[in-house]
Structures are given as structure tokens and as C-alpha cells.
C-alpha positions, 0 to 999 in steps of 0.5 A: 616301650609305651604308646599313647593313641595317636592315628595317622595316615594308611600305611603298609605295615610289616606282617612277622610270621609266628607258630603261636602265641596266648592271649588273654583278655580282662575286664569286668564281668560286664565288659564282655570278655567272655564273648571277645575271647570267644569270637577271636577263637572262632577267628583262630579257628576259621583261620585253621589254627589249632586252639585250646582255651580257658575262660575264667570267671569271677567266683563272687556274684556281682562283685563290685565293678572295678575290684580285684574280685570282679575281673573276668578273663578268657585266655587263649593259645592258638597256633600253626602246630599242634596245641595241648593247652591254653598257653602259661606265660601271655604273648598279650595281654588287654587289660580294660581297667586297672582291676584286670592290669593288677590281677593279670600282669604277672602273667605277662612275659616280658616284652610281650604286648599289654593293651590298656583302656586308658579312659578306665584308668581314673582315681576311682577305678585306680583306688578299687584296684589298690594301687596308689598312683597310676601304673601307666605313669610308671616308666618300668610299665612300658619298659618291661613289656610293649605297652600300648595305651589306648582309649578304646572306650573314647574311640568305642563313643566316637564311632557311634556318635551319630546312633540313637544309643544311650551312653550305657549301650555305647560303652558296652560295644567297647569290647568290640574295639578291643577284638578288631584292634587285637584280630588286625595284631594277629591278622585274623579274620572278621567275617565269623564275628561279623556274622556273629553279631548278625546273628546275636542282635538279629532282633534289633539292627540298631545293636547289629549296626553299633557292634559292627561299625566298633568292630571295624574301627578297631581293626582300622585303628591298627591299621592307621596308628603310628603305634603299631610298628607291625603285626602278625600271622600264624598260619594254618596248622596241619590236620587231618581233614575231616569235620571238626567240632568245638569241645568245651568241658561241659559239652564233653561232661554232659555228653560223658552223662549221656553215654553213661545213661545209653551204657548203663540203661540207667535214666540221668536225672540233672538238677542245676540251678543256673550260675555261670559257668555251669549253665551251659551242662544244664543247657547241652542235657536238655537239647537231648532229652531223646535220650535217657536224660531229664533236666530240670531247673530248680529255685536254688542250689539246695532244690536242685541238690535235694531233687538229685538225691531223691532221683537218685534213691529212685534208681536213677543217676542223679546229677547236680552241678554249680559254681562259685557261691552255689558250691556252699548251699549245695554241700549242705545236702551232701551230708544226706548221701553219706549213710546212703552209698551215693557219691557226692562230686564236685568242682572247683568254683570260679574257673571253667573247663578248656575248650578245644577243637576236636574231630566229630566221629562219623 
């Protein structure tokens, strides 16, 4: 089944019950898909389901816009049941280029629900992601799976029409669009994001205007759009009550160092050079410096490899980390370790750790 945009008038649609479902958001590195997915889990977990999700980003530095190897993801499962993982097969998948639709389609079960930026999908981006001829023409595309056929960054342009914003700022509010279009699909609620892009562009009204009115018009448009037959909800699941916390793999790795450090009597000293999406390690250690704990931020990888080595030949636990291309220069050094007894570690590049939601102790 294939869509194309066509918005019609204020209708009540129906709202069918689900107990979860994945989603996953792809774009370019610089479409904010990272951010999307993160404020859609806020929405989840403001709506108490329970989460767990997997951000995924491009190993290269800066690759290319518009290629295979510049898609950056960020996958959810959200449900009113307990949820282990971030989900395998995708009940939806938004695709901003046609790069994130040949990377991610696999995953998507069939009938399941696939989003595309239609305006992204011109010869240029078409011949960067490989594909001869346009998949949107393909009749199998909306016969496998709900296809839905958007001009989100079109309508992203329409919405700030009036505002002093170059036509560089418009474009980058289109992920905007994309998170009210799906948070109506999954009748999530807007107020965390609303607050969040207060608080994001709180420096600049301008920026906090912009991203608040494309918010709302994607959420109106599936609303409005005769495309969109019905949505859906998912209730809130049942635990315990208590005060609970967002838990990512880094935050948990970092305070894993801190324990270690308080166990031990043994000071960390954290060395990073910073790459996403190891940055955040280097950014959690250094808000607890109370503890036994010094960080610091080195020129490059091989700085930051070498100044943890030499930390560790003083005695204490030396730590570095990296991502993507760092991983290479900063193997170079752990040839060093070898007649030293120190244990080199590592971890794989491109990808980041799970989050989850979990009860703080008190």
C-alpha cells in the first residue's frame, strides 16, 4: 500500500491498541536522528512505557552526505510489558534519503510502516546510494510494507516560510517534522520535546520558534492527511513505583570506574580524545571529579592512549576509550602494554551501548 501527501480536512481517526512496538529512525549524520530518537524515548517514557534502545552511528568521520556510509540510525522498542531489548524486526521504519532506505529495509517486517522524505529522493542522492532507478517507483515498495511518501523536508520549508532563517536553518528543523509526524502515529506526548527545545535553543527564540511550530505541523499533518487511516497507543506498562533513571552504556561504564575507584582506593585517571559516541564516558567522569577520578582531554587518540599508560605505570587505573577511526591510532600504543602486565581493552566502532530505564537506589 503507497501513500503520496495529500492533507485534507480535521478528522477523528481510529486509535488501535498495541503492547509494543520498534522503531527506528535513518538519516544522514546531519539530520539529527540521534536527537529524534532520543526525544521520542523521553515521549515513551513520559507516557511510562518501558524502553530500551540503540543508537547507531556511522564509523567514518564525516562521510559523504548521502552514501551508505554516512547513515546514522537510532532504534527503539517501547512497550506496555516488560522490554529486554531494542527490538530485531522494525514495526516502522522513517527513512530521510534514499542511503537510510537501502541500509535499513531489510529490517523492516513486512506490512510494517515505512516513512520517506520524498524531496531527498533526487538523482543525486539516488546515484550516492547505488540504486539505479527510483525505489518509490517500484510497485513491490508499497506492496510489501505500508508505505507512506512524505515531503517532510517540503513542508519543514512551508512552516518557517515567514521566519528570518536561511534555507540551511529551515532544512535542519526537518527532523522536527518527522518526530510530531511519528509521536501522533504512536499518540505520544509533545510536552517533553516542547520543553526540550526550550531548553536546547534557550539562547536564541528564533531557533526555539522554528523547531516548535515543525514539531507541531508534523503532528498536525497526521492529524489532517487522508493517508493516515489510524494511529496507535500503548499503554502504560506496570512497575514498581519508585524513582527511575535513564541508563545508557556509558553512563553505566563510567560509574562501573567510579565504583572501581571508591572499591579499590586506587584513583582513575580517564584520557579520551573526544569521538562520537564515546564522548559522553569522558563528559559522566568529569562531572564527578569528588571522587577518585581525573580526566582529561587529549590533542589526539595516541595522547590520550600514552597519558593512560603513563597513569597507569604511576599506580593508578588508567583508562581511555574511542570510536570509529580512533580505535586504530590508539592501538598503536597498546603494543607498550604487553611487557608491562597492563591490559589493553577495547570496543567495537560505529555503534553505541543500549539505554534503558532503570530504578535509582535510594
Amino acid at each position: 500500500m503507497s501513500e503520496t501527501a495529500a492533507p485534507g480536512g480535521v478528522v477523528q481517526k481510529p486509535r488501535r491498541t498495541l503492547t509494543r512496538a520498534v522503531i527506528r529512525f535513518a538519516g544522514d549524520s546531519g539530520d539529527g536522528m540521534q536527537v529524534t530518537g532520543e526525544q521520542f524515548t523521553t515521549e515513551a517514557a513520559w507516557a511510562g512505557n518501558d524502553i530500551s534502545t540503540l543508537p547507531n552511528f556511522p564509523a567514518e568521520i564525516r562521510a559523504p552526505a548521502g552514501t551508505l556510509f554516512g547513515v546514522s540510525s537510532f532504534q527503539l522498542q517501547f512497550g506496555s510489558q516488560r522490554v529486554h531489548t531494542p527490538g530485531d524486526q522494525l514495526d516502522a521504519l522513517v527513512a530521510m534519503n534514499p542511503a537510510a532506505l537501502k541500509v535499513h529495509q531489510s529490517d523492516l517486517k513486512p506490512g510494517g510502516i515505512l516513512i520517506v522524505n520524498t524531496a531527498a529522493f533526487d538523482q543525486r542522492n539516488l546515484d550516492k546510494a547505488g540504486y539505479a532507478k527510483n525505489p518509490l517507483e517500484d510497485p513491490g515498495l508499497g506492496e510489501k510494507y505500508r508505505l507512506y511518501q512524505v515531503d517532510i523536508s517540503g513542508m519543514t520549508k512551508k512552516a518557517l516560510e515567514d521566519l528570518a532563517l536561511n534555507a540551511k536553518e529551515k532544512e535542519r528543523c526537518k527532523n522536527f517534522f518527522a518526530l510530531g509526524l511519528v509521536s501522533w502515529i504512536y499518540t505520544r506526548p509533545l510536552d517533553p520535546t516542547l520543553d526540550a527545545i526550550k531548553k536546547r535553543f534557550a539562547k536564541n527564540p528564533l531557533f526555539v520558534e522554528a523547531n516548535t511550530r515543525v514539531l507541531k505541523a508534523g503532528h498536525a499533518f497526521g492529524e489532517t492527511a487522508e493517508m493516515f487511516a489510524e494511529h496507535y497507543g500503548v499503554e502504560a506498562a506496570e512497575m514498581p513505583p519508585g524513582l527511575y533513571r535513564s541508563m545508557t552504556g556509558n553512563r553505566a561504564l563510567a560509574w562501573g570506574l567510579l565504583a572501581a575507584a571508591e572499591r579499590t582506593q586506587i584513583p582513575v585517571v580517564f584520557g579520551a580524545y573526544p569521538i562520537t559516541p564515546a564522548s559522553s564516558i569522558l563528559e559522566e567522569l568529569a562531572m564527578h571529579k569528588r571522587f577518585r577520578v581525573r580526566t582529561f582531554q587529549a590533542e589526539d587518540e595516541i595522547a590520550a592512549a600514552t597519558s593512560v599508560i603513563g597513569a597507569a605505570f604511576g599506580g593508578a587505573i588508567g583508562i581511555t576509550a574511542s570510536s570509529g577511526p580512533g580505535i586504530a591510532p590508539s592501538t598503536w600504543c597498546r603494543s607498550w602494554c604487553s611487557p608491562t602486565g597492563i591490559s589493553p581493552t577495547g570496543r567495537s566502532p560505529g555503534s553505541s551501548p543500549t539505554s534503558r530505564r532503570c530504578p535509582t537506589s535510594r
